[in-house]
VMD Tcl script that draws the C-alpha trace (Angstrom):
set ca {
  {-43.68 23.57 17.77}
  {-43.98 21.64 21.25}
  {-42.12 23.12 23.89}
  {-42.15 21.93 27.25}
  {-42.24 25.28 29.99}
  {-39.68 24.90 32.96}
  {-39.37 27.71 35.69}
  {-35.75 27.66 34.59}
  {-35.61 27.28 30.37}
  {-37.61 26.55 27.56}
  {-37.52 22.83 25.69}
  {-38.21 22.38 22.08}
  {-39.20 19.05 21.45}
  {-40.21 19.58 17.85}
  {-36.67 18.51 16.70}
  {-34.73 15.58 16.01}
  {-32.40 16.70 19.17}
  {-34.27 18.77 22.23}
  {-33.11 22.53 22.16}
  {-32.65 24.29 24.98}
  {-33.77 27.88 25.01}
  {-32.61 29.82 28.45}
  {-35.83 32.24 29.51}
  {-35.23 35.86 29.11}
  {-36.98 36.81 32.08}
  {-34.11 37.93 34.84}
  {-34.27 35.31 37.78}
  {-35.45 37.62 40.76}
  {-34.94 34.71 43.74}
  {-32.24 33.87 45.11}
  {-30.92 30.62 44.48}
  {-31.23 28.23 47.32}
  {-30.63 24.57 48.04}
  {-34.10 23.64 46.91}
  {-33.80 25.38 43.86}
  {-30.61 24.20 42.95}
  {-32.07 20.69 43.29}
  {-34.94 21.18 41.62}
  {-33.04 22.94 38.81}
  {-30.21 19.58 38.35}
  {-33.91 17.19 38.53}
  {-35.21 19.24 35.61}
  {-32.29 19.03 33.63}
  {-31.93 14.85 34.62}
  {-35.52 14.54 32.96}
  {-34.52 16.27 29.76}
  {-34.56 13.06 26.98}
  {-30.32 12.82 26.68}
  {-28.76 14.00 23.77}
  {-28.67 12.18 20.35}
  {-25.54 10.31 20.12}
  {-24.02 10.82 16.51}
  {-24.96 7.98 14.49}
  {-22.17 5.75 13.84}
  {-21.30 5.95 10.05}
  {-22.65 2.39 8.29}
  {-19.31 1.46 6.61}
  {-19.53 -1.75 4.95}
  {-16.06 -4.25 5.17}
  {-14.51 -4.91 2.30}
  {-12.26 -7.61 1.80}
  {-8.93 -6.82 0.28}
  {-8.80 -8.80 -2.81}
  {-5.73 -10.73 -3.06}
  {-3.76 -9.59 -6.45}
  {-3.74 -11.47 -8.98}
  {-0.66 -12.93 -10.69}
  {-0.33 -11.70 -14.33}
  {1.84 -13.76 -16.88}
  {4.08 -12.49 -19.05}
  {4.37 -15.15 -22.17}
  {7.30 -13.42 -23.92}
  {9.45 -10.46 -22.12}
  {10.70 -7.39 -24.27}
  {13.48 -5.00 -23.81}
  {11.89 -1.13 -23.39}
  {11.67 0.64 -26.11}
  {13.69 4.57 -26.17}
  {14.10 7.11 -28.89}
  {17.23 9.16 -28.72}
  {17.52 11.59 -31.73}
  {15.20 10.30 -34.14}
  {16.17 6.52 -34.13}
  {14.43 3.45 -32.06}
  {16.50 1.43 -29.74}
  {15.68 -1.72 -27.82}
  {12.52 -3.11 -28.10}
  {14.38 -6.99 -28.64}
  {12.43 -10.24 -27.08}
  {14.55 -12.17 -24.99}
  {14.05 -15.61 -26.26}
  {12.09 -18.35 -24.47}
  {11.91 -16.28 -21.16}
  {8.47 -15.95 -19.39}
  {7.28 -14.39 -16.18}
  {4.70 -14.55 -13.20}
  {4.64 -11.17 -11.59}
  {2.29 -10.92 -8.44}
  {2.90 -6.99 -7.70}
  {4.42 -6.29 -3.98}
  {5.18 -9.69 -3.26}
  {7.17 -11.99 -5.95}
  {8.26 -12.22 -9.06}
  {8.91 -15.75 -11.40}
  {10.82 -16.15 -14.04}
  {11.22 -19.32 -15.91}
  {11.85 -20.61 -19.84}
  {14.78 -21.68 -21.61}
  {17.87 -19.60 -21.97}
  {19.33 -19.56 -25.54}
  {21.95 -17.50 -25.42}
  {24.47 -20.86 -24.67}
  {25.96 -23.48 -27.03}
  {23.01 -25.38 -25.51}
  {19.78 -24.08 -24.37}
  {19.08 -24.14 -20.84}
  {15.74 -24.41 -18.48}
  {15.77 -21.67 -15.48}
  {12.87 -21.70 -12.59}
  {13.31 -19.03 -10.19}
  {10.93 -17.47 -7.58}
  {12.25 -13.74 -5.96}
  {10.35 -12.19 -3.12}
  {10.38 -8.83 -1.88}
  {13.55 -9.38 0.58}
  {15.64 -11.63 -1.30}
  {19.21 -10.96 -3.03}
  {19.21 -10.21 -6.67}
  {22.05 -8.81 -8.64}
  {21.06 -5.71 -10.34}
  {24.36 -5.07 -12.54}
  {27.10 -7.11 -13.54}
  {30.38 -6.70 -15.93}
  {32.93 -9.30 -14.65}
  {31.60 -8.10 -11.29}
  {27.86 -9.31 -10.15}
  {26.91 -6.16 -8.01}
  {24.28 -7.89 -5.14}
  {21.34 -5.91 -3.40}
  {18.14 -6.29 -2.00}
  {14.49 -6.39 -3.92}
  {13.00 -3.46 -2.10}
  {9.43 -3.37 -4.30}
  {7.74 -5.34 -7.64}
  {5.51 -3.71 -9.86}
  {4.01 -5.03 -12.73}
  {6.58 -4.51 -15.14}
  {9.73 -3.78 -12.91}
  {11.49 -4.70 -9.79}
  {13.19 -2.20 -7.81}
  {16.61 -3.28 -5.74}
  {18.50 -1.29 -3.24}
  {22.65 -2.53 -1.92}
  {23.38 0.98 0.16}
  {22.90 4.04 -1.38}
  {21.95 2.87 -5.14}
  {18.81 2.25 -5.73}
  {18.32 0.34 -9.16}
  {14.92 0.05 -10.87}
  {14.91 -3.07 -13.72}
  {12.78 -3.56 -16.01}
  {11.40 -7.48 -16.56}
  {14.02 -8.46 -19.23}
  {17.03 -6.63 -17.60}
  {16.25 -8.49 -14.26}
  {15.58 -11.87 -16.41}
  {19.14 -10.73 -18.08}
  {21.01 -10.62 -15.11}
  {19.28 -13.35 -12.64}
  {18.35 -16.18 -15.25}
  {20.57 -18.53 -13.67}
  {20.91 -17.15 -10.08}
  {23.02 -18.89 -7.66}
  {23.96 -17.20 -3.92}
  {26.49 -19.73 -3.42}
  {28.19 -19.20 -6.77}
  {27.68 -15.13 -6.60}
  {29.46 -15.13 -3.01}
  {32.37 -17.56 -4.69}
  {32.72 -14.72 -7.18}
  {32.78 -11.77 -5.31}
  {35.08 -13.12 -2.82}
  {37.21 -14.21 -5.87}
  {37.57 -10.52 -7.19}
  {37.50 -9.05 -3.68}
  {40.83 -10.45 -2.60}
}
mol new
graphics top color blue
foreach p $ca { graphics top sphere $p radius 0.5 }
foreach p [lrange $ca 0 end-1] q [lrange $ca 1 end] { graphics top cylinder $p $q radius 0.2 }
display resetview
């Protein structure tokens, strides 16, 4: 162990950090101006304190997500009392989901005398309708997952599945939707 011998304290130096041991011997002087400044010069030429080592944290890049495709959409699938329900495909419908930011849906709707092509892009943000029966019921896309889109109009908060919000936004129009709603609202 090296230790350094002050009039004042002992210094290990044998350590990573210096130690300070205060003697055990009673001081018998009294303390006086030369002491004093002898005592703060003693403790100036002590080696400083170890700072704490920064941690070594490397920076990783957020990857962006990546989009996944959805080449055919199904219903979900439930089981109430023994039997199987849902589960259909809806017909020539397709998806690009990038989770948290936007959803696509595109294909060819075939439930029409004759088949029509849909393109649509919906961001987090943007108006969707999220139920409709005469009535389309409007709110905004609060969150995407993977497999659902969540949209909130005041206190209801509606979570769709893929083919429910392909269902019910296939042929999205704000324009038209606003026509309607003023329509029944009067």
């Amino acid at each position: 162990m090296e230790t350094t011998n002050n009039l004042f304290y002992l210094v290990d130096k044998s350590k990573k950090r210096p130690r300070i041991n205060l003697m055990d011997a009673p001081i018998t002087s009294t303390l006086t101006a030369e002491t004093a400044t002898a005592f703060l010069a003693s403790l100036e030429a002590l080696e400083p304190a170890a700072m704490p080592r920064p941690t070594s944290r490397r920076a990783v890049a957020k990857k962006a997500p990546t989009p996944i495709h959805y080449a055919e959409i199904r219903e979900k699938i439930s089981t109430s009392g023994g039997r199987t329900f849902g589960g259909y495909l809806v017909q020539g419908a397709q998806a690009d989901v990038l989770a948290g930011q936007s959803v696509r849906i595109f294909g060819v709707w075939h439930n029409r005398r004759e088949p029509m092509a849909y393109d649509l892009t919906f961001k987090v943000g943007d108006e969707a309708v999220y139920k409709s029966a005469n009535f389309p019921y409007l709110g905004n896309i609060t969150a995407i997952g993977e497999k659902t889109v969540t949209i909130k109009s005041g206190a209801t908060i509606k979570r769709l599945d893929l083919a429910e919000f392909t269902a019910l936004n296939w042929n999205y129009c704000a324009e038209r939707v606003a026509k309607r709603q003023a329509e029944w609202l009067d």
